[in-house]
N, C-alpha and C positions, 0 to 999 in steps of 0.2 A: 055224957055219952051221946045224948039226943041230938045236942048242938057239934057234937064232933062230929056225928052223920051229916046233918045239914051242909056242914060246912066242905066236906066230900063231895055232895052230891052239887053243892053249886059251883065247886070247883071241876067238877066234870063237865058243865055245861054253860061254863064260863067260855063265851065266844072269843076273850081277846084271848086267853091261853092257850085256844083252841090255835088260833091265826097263831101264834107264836110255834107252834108248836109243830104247825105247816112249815113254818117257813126253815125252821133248822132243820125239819127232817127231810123233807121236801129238796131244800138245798145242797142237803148232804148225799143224795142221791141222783142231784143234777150231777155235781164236782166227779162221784164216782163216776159217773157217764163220758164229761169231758176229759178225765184223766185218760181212761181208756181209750178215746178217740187220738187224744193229743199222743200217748206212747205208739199208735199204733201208722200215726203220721209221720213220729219222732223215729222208730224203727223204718219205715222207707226211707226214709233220710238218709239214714247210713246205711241202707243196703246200695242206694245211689251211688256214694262216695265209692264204695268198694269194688263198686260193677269200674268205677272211672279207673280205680289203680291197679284191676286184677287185668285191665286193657293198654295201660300204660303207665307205668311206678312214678311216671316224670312230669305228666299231667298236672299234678298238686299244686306244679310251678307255677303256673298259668292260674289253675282255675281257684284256688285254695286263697290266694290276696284279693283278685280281683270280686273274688262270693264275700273275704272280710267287707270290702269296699262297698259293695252292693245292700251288705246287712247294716252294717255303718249307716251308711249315708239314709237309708229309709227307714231305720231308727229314728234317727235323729230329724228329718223332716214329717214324717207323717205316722212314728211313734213315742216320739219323747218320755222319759218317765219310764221304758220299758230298759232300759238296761241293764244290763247285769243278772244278778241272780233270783228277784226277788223276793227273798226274805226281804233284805233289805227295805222295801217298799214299804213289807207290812209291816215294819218295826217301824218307820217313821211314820204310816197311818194310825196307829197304834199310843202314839205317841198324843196326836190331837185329833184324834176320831170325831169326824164331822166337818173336820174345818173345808177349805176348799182345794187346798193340797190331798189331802186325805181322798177327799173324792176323785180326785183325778187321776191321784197313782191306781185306784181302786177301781177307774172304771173299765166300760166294756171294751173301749177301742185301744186301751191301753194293753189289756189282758190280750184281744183277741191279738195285736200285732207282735208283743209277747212270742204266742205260739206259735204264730207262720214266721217272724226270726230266726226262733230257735232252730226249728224247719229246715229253712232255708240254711242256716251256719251248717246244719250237719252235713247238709248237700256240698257243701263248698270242706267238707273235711274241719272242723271245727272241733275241739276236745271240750265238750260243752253236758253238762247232764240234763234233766228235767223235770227234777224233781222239786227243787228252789224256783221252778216257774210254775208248778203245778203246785207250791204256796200260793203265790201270790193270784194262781188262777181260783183257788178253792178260796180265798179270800175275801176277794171279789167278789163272788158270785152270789156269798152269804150277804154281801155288805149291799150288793145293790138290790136284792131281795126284801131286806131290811130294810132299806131306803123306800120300795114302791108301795109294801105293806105296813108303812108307818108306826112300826115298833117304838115303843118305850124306849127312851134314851138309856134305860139301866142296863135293855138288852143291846138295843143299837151300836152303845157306843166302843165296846171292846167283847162282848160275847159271841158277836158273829164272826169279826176277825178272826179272835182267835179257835173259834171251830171251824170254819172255812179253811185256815191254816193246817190244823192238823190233820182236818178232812182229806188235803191235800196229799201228806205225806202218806198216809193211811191206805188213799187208793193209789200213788203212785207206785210202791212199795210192797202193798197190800200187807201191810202191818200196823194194825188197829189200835196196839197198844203201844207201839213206837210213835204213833201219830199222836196220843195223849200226852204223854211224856215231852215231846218236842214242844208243845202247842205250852206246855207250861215252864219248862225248863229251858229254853230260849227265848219263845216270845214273850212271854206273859210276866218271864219273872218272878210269880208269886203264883198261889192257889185261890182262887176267887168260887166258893163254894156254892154263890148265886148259879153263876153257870156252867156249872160244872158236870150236871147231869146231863145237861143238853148236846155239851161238847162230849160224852165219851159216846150218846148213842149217836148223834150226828158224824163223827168219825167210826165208829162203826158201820153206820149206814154206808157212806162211801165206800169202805172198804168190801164189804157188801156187794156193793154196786158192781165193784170195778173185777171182781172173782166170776159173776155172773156174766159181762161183759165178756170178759178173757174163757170164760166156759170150762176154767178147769178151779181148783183152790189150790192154784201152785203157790212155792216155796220160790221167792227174786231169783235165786240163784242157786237152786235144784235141794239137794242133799248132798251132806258132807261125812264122808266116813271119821272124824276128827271122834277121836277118844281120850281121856282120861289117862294120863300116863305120869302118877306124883312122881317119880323118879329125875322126871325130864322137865315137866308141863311148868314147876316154879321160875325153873331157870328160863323158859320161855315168856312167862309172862315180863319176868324182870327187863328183860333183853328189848322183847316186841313192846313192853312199855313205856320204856326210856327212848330208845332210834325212833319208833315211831310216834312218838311223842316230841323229841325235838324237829325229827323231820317236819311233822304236819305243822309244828309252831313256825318252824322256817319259812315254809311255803304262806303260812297266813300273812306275817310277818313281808316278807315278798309282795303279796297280793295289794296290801295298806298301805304300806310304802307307794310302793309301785304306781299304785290310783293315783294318791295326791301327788306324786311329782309332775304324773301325766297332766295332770290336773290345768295346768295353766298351758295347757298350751293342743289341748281335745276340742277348744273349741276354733282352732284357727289351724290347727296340722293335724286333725283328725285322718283326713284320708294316708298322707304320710305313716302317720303310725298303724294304721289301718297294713297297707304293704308291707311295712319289716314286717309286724309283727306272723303277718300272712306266710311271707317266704321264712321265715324261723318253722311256722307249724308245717311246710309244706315241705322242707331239709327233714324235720322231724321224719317227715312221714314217710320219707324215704329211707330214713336209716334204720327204722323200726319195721320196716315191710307192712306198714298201715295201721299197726297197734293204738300208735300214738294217737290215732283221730278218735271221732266217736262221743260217743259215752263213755265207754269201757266196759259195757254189760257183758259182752260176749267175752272178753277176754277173763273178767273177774269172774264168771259162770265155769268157764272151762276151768280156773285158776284150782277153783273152790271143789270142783267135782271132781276131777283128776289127782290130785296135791297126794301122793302117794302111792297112786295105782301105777302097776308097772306097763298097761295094757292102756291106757290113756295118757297122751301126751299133753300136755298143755306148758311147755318151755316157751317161753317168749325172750329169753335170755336175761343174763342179766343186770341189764340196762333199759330194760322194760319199765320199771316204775320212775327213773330218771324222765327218760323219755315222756313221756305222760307227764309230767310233772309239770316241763319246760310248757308244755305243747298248751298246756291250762291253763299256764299262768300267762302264758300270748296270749290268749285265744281271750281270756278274761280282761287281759288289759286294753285291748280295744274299744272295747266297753257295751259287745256283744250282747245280746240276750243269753244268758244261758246258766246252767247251776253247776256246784260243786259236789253235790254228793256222790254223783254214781262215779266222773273220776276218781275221788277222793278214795273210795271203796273200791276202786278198781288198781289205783297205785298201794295202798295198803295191801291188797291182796300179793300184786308184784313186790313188795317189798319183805314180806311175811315168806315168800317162794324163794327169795333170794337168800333170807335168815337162815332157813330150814335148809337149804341147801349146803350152804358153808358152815352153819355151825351143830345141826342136828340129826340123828338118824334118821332113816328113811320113813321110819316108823311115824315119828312126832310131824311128818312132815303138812295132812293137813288140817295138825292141831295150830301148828305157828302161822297159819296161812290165815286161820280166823282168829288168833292173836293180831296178826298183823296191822288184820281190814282194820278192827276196834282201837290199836293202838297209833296207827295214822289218820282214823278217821275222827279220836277221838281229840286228838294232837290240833284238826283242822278247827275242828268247830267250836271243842274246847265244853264240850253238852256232856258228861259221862254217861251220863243214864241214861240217856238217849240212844249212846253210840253202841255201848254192849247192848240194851234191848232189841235194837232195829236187825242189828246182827242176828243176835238168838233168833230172832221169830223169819230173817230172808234168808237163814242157813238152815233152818227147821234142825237145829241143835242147844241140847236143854244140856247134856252131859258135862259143855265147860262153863257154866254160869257160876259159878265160884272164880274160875281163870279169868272169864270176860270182865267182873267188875273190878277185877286186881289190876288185869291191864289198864281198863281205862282210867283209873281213878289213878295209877301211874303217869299212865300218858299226859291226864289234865295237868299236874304237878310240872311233868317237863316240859309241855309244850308253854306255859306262863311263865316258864324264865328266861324265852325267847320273845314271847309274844303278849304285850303283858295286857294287850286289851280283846275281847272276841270280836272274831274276826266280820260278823254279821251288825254288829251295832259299829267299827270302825267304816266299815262298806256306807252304813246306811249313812252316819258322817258324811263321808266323801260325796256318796250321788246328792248330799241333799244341799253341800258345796256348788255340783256340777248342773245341778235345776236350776240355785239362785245363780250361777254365774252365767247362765243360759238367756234367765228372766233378763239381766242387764246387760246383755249382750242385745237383747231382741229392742230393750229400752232404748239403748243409745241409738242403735239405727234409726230408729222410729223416731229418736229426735234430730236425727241429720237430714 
């Protein structure tokens, strides 16, 4: 008993645990700060675009490729490494934590250019989210932390990744337990019990952070009057589990394809594809009365709070989640800064609106709308546990968590008999393709 005390009491005033114990908590409270700053950058973004097409619908033509063009090109000169969604990043730092790849996706000028991208793509009308940047920013932040305070390599090498990771989704989201889940059920792969405690208060900290920031403890996407209805609610999950489960497997599917064909030919006709891909999202945006741009936060907010009230509209028609679709997977192919989750959730919602419409009473209408998000979102990522918790907790709805894991763990099923690989380790494949065929493009020159 004597020696059990001791051994407490010098573990309390154990100065390296103490430094450890700064730096995840410490960091998980920077990530919540910059999350916050970064959504609230990420929101004038599109409030820009909006102010451009509520002045002229036609605008998009012009400004929508030429802002591709402009995020492209300063990308790729004076951000490299920042493209796309960045999970991706972390899943290849992750991979060989330390090395000097690792460092570089993970650093500061990579993260910060990251942000002002994303930024910028909204401004220019971009179907972009930023939440898979606010991984790879929460990432980072732990990692270069870790780097200046000289941690242990047992924590160094994957325990601040992957809390800066979840910490990530945690404050973007502000969903604390969605944020653990993700951090182990995509990135991690496995349960690592060493740091395990570190990463649930460190992702709470963020999440923390970013409620305190924003000044209120909202709910992503409000409250949902979605109730319980076993009469209806099976045939809903079957239905929203299967469509949006193949749907989201398609569009992955789309996405992985899509990179590697681009692939040979991003480093020499990048601006080229940069323009189609521009004037497709900027057709888009026309046809959709500006839906299509964004994030989608606004439209899946309205989707989710409305879905049945007769005194709140929220129709975007329905060719809304189509739209969105195409507009992402442009927007994505460029090879943009920018993430999947909130359109992802914002075309499920549109697709769940469309279900409910044609095939269900008024009543069920926004139970299948939060079937929907979960059974496209879940289609995308291919995470189950992930995709019903993150729901529960930014719909502030517990009544259908019986429904949520039926749909998702449907959805996972259909979306792998389209898409047989996830879609975040195929990504990371591809960019890590497009790094080294960067490196010997820059070689060759260098030797001409």
């Amino acid at each position: 008993m004597r020696h059990h005390i001791c051994q407490i009491k010098f573990s309390f005033f154990n100065l390296r645990i103490w430094r450890t114990n700064l730096v995840f908590w410490g960091g998980a409270i920077l990530v919540g700060l910059a999350a916050a700053i970064f959504s609230l950058l990420a929101e004038q973004g599109g409030q820009l675009f909006r102010r451009i097409i509520t002045y002229n619908e036609y605008l998009p033509l012009i400004i929508t490729p030429a802002g591709f063009v402009l995020t492209v090109y300063l990308t790729r000169k004076i951000f490299s490494g920042a493209e796309g969604s960045g999970i991706p990043q972390t899943l290849i730092a992750l991979t060989d934590p330390g090395s000097s790849l690792s460092n570089r996706l993970l650093s500061t000028r990579i993260v910060i250019g990251k942000v002002l991208m994303v930024v910028l793509a909204l401004c220019s009308g971009a179907s972009v989210g930023r939440e898979g940047p606010t991984v790879h920013l929460g990432a980072a932040i732990l990692h270069s932390l870790g780097k200046y305070a000289h941690l242990p390599a047992r924590y160094y090498e994957r325990g601040l990744i992957l809390t800066g990771g979840g910490a990530g989704i945690a404050a973007a989201f502000n969903t604390p337990l969605a944020g653990i889940i993700f951090a182990i059920e995509e990135m991690a792969r496995s349960y690592d019990r060493r740091n395990s405690g570190m990463m649930i208060v460190g992702v709470v900290l963020a999440g923390m952070t970013a409620i305190v920031v924003h000044q209120n403890n909202y709910s992503y996407y409000g409250t949902t009057p979605a109730t319980l209805d076993f009469s209806w609610v099976w045939l809903g999950v079957v239905i929203c589990g299967v469509i949006g489960g193949l749907a989201g497997g398609l569009f992955s599917q789309l996405l992985i394809t899509g990179s590697k064909k681009i692939l040979p030919y991003i480093q020499t006709r990048w601006m080229l594809i940069a323009i189609v891909c521009g004037l497709i999202v900027a057709v888009l945006s026309i046809l959709s009365g500006g839906t299509a741009n964004g994030t989608g936060y606004l439209e899946a907010k309205k989707i989710v709070s409305c879905a049945g009230l007769e005194k709140c509209n929220a129709d975007f028609g329905l060719m809304y989640p189509f739209y969105k679709m195409l507009a992402t997977a442009a927007t994505y192919l460029t090879t943009i800064p920018g993430g999947l989750f909130a359109p992802s959730l914002a075309i499920g919602a549109g697709l769940g609106a469309d279900l409910a419409a044609l095939l269900f009473p008024d009543k069920m209408a926004s139970t299948i709308v939060i079937l929907g998000m979960i059974g496209y979102f879940t289609g995308v990522v291919q995470t189950p546990i992930t995709a019903f918790v993150i729901v529960m907790e930014m719909t502030d709805n517990h009544e259908l968590v019986l429904a949520m894991m039926a749909t998702a763990l449907i959805s996972s099923g259909a979306s792998k008999l389209v898409c047989k690989k996830s879609i975040y380790e195929a990504l990371a494949k591809n960019l890590l393709a497009m790094i080294l065929d960067e490196k010997g493009g820059q070689k060759s020159v260098a030797s001409n």
